[in-house]
C-alpha positions as CSV (number, residue, x, y, z in Angstrom):
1,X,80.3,137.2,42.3
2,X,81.4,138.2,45.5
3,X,81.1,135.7,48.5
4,X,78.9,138.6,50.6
5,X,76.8,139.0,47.7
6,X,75.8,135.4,47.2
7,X,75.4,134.7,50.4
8,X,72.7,138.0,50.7
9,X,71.2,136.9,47.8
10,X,70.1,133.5,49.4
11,X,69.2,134.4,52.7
12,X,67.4,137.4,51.8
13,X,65.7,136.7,48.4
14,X,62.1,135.7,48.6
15,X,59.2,134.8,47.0
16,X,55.6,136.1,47.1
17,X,54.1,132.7,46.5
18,X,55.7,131.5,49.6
19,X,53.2,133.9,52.0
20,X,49.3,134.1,51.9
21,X,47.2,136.9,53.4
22,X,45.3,134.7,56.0
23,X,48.7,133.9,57.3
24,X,50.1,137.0,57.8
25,X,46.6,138.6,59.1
26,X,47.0,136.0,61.8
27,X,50.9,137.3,62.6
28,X,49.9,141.3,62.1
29,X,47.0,140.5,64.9
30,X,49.3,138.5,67.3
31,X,52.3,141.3,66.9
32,X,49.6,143.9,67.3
33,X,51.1,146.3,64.0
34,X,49.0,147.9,61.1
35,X,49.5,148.6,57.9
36,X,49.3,151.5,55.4
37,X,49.2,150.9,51.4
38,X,50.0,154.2,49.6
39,X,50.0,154.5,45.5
40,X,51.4,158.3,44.9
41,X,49.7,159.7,41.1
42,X,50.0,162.1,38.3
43,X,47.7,161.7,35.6
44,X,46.7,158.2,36.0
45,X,43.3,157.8,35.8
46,X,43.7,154.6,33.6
47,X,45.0,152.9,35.7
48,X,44.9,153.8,39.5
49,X,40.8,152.8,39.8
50,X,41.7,149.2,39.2
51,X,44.6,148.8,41.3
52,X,43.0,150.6,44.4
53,X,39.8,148.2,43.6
54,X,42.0,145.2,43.9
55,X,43.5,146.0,46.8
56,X,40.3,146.9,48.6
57,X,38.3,144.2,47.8
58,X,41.1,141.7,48.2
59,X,42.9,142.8,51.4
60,X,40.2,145.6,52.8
61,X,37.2,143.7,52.5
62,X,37.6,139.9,51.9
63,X,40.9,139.7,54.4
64,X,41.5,143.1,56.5
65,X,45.2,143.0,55.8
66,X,45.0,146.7,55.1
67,X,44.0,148.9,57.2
68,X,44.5,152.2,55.2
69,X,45.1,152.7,51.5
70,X,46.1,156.1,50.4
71,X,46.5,157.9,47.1
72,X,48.9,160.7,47.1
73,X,48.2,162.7,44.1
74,X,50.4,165.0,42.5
75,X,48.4,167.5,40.6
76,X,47.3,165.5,38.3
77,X,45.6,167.2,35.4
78,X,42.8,164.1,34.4
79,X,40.4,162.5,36.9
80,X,43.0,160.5,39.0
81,X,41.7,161.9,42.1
82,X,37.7,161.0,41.4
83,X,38.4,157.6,40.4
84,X,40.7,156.8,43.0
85,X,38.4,158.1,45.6
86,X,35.6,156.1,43.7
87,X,37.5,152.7,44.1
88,X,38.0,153.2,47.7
89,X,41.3,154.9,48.2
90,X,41.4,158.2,50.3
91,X,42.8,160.8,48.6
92,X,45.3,163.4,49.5
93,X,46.6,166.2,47.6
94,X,50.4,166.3,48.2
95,X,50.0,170.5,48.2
96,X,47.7,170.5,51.1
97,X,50.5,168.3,53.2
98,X,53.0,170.3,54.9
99,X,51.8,173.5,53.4
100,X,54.5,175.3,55.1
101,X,57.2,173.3,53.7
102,X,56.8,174.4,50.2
103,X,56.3,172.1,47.3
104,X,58.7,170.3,45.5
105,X,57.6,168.4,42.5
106,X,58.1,164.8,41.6
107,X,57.6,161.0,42.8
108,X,60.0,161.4,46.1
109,X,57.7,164.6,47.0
110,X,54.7,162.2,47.2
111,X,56.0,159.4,49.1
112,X,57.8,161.4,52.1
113,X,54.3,163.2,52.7
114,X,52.6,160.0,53.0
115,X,54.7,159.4,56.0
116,X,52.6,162.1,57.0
117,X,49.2,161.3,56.4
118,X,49.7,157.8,57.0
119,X,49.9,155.6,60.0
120,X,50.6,152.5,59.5
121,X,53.8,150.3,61.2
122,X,54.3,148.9,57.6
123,X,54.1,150.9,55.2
124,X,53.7,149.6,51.2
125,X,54.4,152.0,48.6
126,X,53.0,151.3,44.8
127,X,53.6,152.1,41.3
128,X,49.6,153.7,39.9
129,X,50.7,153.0,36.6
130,X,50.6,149.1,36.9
131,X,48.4,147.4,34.1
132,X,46.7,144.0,34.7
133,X,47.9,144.8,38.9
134,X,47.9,141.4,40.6
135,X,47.0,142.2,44.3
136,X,49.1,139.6,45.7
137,X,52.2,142.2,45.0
138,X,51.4,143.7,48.4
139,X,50.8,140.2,49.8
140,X,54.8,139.1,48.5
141,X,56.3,142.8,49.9
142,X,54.6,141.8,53.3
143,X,55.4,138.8,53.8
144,X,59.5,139.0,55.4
145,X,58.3,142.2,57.3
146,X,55.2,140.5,58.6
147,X,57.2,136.9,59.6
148,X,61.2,138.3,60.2
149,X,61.0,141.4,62.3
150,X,65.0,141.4,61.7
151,X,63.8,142.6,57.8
152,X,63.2,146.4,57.9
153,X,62.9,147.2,54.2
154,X,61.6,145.1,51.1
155,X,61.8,145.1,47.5
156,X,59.9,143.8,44.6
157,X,61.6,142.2,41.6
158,X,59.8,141.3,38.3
159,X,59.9,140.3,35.1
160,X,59.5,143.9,33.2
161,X,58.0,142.5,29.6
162,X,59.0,145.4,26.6
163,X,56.3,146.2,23.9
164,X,58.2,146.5,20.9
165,X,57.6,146.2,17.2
166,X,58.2,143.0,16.8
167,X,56.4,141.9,20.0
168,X,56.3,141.3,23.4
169,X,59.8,141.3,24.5
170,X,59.3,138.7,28.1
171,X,62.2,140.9,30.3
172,X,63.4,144.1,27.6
173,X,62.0,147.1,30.3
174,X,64.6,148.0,32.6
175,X,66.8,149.9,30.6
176,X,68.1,152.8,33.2
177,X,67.9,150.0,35.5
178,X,70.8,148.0,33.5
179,X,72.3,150.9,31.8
180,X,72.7,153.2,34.8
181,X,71.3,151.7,38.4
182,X,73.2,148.8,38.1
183,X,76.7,150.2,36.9
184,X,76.4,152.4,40.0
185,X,75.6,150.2,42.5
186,X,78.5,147.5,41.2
187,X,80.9,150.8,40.8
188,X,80.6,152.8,44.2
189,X,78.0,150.7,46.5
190,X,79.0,146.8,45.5
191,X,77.3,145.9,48.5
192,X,73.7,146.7,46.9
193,X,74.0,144.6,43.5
194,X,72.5,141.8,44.7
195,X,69.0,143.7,44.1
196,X,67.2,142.6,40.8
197,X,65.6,145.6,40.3
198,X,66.7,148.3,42.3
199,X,64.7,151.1,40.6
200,X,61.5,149.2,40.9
201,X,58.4,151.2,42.1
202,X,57.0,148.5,44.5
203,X,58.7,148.1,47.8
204,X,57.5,148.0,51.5
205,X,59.3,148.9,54.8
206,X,58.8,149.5,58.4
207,X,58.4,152.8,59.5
208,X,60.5,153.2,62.1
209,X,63.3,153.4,59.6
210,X,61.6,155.4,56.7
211,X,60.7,158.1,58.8
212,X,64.7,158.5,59.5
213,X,66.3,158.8,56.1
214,X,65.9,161.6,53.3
215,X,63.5,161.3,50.3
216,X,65.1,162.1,47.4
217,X,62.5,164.1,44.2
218,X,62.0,163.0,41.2
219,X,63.0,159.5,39.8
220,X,66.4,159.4,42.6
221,X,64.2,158.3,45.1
222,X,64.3,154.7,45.0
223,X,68.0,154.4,44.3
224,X,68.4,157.2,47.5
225,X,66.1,155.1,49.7
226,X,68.0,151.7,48.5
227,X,71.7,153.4,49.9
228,X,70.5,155.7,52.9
229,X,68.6,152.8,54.5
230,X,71.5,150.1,54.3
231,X,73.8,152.7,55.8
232,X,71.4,153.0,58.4
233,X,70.4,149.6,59.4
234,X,72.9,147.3,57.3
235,X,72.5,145.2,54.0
236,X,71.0,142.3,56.1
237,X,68.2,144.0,56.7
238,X,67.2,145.0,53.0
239,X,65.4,141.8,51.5
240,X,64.0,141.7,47.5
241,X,60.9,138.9,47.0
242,X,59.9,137.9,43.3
243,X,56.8,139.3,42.3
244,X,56.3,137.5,39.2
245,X,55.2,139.7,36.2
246,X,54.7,143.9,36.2
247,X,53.2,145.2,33.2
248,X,53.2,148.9,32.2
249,X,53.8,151.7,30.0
250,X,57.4,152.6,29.1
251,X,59.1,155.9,28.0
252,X,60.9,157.4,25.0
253,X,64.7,157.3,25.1
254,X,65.0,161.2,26.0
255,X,62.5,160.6,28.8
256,X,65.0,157.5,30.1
257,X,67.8,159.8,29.9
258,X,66.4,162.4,31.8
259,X,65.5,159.9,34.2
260,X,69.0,158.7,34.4
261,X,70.5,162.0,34.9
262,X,68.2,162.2,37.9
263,X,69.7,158.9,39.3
264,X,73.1,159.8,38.8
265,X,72.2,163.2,40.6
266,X,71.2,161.2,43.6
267,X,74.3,158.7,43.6
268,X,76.7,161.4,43.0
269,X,75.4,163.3,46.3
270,X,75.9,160.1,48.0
271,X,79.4,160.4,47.3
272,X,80.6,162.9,50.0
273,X,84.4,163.6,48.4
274,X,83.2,164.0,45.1
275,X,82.7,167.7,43.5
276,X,79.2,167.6,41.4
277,X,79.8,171.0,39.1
278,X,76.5,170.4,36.8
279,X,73.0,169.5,36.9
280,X,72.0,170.4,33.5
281,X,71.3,167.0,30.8
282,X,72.0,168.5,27.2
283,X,69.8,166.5,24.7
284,X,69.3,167.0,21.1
285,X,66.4,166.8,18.6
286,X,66.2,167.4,14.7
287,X,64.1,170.2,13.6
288,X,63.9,170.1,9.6
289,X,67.5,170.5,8.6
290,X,69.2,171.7,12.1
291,X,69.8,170.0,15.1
292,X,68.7,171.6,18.2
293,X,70.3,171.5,21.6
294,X,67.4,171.2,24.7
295,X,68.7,171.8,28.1
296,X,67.2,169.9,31.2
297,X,67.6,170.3,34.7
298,X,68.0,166.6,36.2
299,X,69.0,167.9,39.6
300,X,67.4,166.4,42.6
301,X,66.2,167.9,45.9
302,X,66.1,166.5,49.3
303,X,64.0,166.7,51.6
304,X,64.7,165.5,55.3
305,X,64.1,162.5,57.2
306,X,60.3,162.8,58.1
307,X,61.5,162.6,61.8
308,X,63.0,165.5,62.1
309,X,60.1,167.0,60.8
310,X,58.2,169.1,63.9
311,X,54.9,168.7,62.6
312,X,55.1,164.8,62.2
313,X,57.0,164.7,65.7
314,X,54.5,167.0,67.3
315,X,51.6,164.4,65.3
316,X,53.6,161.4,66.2
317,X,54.3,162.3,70.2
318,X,57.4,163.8,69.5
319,X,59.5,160.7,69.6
320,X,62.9,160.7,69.0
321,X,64.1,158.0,66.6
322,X,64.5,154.3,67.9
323,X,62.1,155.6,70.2
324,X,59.0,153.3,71.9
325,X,55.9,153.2,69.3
């Protein structure tokens, strides 16, 4: 391992056992910052009422940690948005943000609106589709911002247990993770292996610097967040904390694959030399006797740092970057 590595990996690896909410309440009243919890949502109506509940009676009404929690929904087809807004979240539907910027589908879509609607110093962002959620998540992706204002951007590392037929498989998730995020990262950004789980969904930063990189659509947009924010504030201020545990539903192998041809959309445009001439995953499935090609398109768009957005300038005092909050 390289010395730059393990040296990250101790000073910046924490865990979320090590903080408590009545602690950092006390620090986010002396430093005077609030905080914004956003989940975005597409068809998740099993799951997002529970993890919206937890969070509000936990860190809303037992401890006011939070003081907004947000669900971005993103035209979901079930009751997400009624049972979210039942558990206590306030809803927004990603269409009505930024009308006049046109919609672009996907995860990344989601998230950089909730810069919008949102107003918190911290911001947390969360996976809807989280089964048996432990609320102290957000307690563990607080805790570096909250106590070391030299930590700008968190992320969460698990344990991913697989279902399979056999059983419960204790850490078998993660496959794009190991067979595609992580042979990137060692390949062209060495800098970033260090992170357990770079794709995770669970991750927190401060706004100052989310507002000034792009969000990348679709399933690029953690891996594009991970790389655009330490080449804007440096690898030192990028910190992972152990989680524990996250439980939830995984994909078919064509889905994954899809998935990773997203991710490798969104390294590939991070590498500013290199000619991308295709965006187009061919996969194949059996029909009776024949074998039939299905064409995707994995591309990615991006859309720009929330801050030079004019609407959110014009909502935020028109500040320039680095600017006084």
């Amino acid at each position: 391992m390289r010395t730059e590595i393990a040296h990250w990996l101790a000073r910046r690896t924490y865990r979320a056992s090590s903080y408590t909410a009545s602690c950092l309440l006390e620090a986010k009243r002396r430093d005077g910052c609030t905080i914004s919890v956003v989940l975005p949502a597409l068809d998740e109506e099993a799951t997002v009422g529970a993890i919206v509940e937890a969070i509000r009676c936990a860190f809303v009404e037992r401890i006011p940690l939070v003081d907004e929690l947000v669900v971005v929904d993103s035209g979901s087809t079930d009751r997400t948005a009624s049972v979210a807004a039942a558990a206590g979240a306030r809803v927004v539907h990603v269409d009505d943000v930024l009308p006049a910027h046109g919609h672009v589908p996907g995860k990344g879509e989601a998230l950089w609106k909730s810069l919008f609607v949102t107003h918190g110093d911290l911001v947390v962002f969360l996976d809807s589709d989280v089964h048996a959620f432990d609320p102290h998540f957000v307690v563990g992706l607080l805790g570096p911002l909250v106590t070391d204002p030299s930590v700008g951007y968190v992320k969460g590392l698990y344990d991913r247990p697989l279902a399979t037929t056999e059983g419960l498989v204790p850490t078998g998730g993660g496959r794009v993770t190991e067979l595609t995020a992580r042979p990137l990262l060692g390949a062209l950004w060495p800098h970033l292996s260090g992170f357990v789980q770079p794709l995770s969904g669970e991750y927190a930063g401060r706004r100052l610097l989310l507002e000034q990189v792009p969000f990348v659509s679709h399933y690029g947009v953690e891996l594009g967040l991970l790389i655009d924010l330490a080449e804007l504030a440096g690898i030192d201020a990028l910190a992972q904390v152990d989680l524990g545990t996250r439980r939830h539903g995984h994909q078919s192998d064509a889905a994954l694959g899809r998935m990773a041809g997203q991710i490798l959309q969104t390294a590939l445009a991070r590498c500013h030399s290199l000619l991308v001439p295709g965006d187009e995953l061919v996969q194949f499935v059996r029909d009776g006797a024949d074998v039939e090609a299905v064409a995707w398109d994995v591309g990615v768009i991006q859309r720009p740092p929330m801050c030079t957005v004019p609407e959110y300038r014009a909502l935020r005092g028109s500040r320039t970057p680095g600017g006084p909050r």
